[in-house]
C-alpha positions as MATLAB code, in Angstrom:
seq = 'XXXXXXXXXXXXXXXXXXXXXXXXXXXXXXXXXXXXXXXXXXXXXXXXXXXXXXXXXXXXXXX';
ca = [
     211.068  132.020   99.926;
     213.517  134.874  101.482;
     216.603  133.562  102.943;
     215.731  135.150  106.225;
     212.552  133.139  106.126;
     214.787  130.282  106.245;
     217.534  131.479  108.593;
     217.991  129.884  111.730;
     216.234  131.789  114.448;
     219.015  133.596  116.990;
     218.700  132.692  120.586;
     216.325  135.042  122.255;
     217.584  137.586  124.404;
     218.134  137.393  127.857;
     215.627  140.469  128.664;
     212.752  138.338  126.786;
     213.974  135.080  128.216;
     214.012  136.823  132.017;
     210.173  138.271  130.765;
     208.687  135.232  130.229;
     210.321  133.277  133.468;
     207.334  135.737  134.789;
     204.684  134.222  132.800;
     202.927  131.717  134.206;
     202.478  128.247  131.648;
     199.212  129.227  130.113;
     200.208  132.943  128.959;
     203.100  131.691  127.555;
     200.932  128.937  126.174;
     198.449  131.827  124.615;
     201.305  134.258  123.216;
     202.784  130.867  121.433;
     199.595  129.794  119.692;
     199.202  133.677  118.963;
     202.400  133.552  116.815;
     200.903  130.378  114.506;
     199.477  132.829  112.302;
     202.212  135.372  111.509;
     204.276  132.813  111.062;
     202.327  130.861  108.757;
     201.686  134.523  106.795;
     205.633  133.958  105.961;
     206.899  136.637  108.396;
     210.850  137.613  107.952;
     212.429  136.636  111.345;
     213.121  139.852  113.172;
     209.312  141.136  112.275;
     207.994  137.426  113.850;
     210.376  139.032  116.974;
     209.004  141.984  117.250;
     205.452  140.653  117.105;
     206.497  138.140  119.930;
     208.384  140.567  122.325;
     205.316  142.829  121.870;
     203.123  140.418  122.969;
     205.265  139.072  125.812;
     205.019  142.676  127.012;
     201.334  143.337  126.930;
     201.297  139.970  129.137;
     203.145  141.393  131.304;
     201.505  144.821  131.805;
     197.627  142.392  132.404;
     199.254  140.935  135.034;
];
């Protein structure tokens, strides 16, 4: 295992964190059971980001 696989995550920025206060429960809810399987693949930290913050986005332009 990489030691950025094992890193402790950083806090997630305020821009994401004000992104998903516009989510309702159950797209959050979707996007976080989306991110089970590129985690489990043993994706470095800031690529399991950049997934996330992509799909917080795409939630956000559906709405």
């Amino acid at each position: 295992m990489k030691a950025s696989q094992t890193a402790t995550p950083r806090p997630l920025p305020l821009e994401i964190v004000a992104k998903l206060s516009r989510l309702s429960t159950s797209q959050r809810e979707v996007i976080n059971k989306q991110m089970l399987n590129p985690r489990n693949q043993g994706l470095n930290l800031d690529d399991h980001r950049k997934i996330y913050e992509g799909l917080v986005e795409r939630s956000l332009q559906r709405r």
